[in-house]
C-alpha positions in Angstrom: 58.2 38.2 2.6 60.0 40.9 4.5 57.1 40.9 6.8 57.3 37.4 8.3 58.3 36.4 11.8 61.3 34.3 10.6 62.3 31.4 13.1 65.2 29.7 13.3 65.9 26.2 13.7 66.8 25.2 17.2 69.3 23.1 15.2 71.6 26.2 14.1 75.2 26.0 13.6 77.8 26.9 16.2 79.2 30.1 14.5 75.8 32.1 15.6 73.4 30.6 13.4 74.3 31.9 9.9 73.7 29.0 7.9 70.5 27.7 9.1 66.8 26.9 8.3 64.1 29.4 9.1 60.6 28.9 8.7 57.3 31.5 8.7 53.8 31.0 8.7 52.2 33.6 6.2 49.0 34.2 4.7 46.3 31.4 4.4 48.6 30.1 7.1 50.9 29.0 4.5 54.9 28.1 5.4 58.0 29.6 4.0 60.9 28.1 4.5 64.5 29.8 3.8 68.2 29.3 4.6 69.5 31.8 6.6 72.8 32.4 4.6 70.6 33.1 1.2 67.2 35.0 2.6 66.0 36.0 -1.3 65.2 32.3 -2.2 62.2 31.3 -0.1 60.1 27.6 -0.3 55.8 28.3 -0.2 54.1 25.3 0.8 51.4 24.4 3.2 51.0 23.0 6.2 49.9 19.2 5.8 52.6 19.0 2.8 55.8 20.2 5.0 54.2 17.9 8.0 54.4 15.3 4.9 57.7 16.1 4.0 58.8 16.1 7.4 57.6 12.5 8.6 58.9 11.4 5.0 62.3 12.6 5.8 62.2 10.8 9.1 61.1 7.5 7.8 64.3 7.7 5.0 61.7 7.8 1.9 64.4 9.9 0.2 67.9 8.4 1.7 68.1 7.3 -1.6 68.5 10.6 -3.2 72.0 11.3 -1.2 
């Protein structure tokens, strides 16, 4: 994983981005997601999964997990 183009979320934290999301496309153009303050423990998934998670989210399909 080492050799991914990590990006972070436009949505970092004030104190220079160390706790943040950061996602990689990899391989068979699969995404790896990864918080910034623990870089060993990376998500796999693919694309039209995230973009489901993502719009899921959004619409408060899992509000009632919080």
């Amino acid at each position: 994983m080492s050799d991914l183009a990590w990006q972070k979320s436009s949505f970092s934290d004030a104190d220079g981005g160390s706790t943040c999301l950061e996602l990689a496309t990899g391989v068979d153009s699969l995404r790896h997601l990864r918080e910034s303050d623990d870089p060993d423990v990376v998500v796999t998934t693919t694309a039209p999964k995230l973009r489901a998670f993502i719009l899921g989210a959004k619409a408060g399909e899992f509000d009632h997990l919080v």
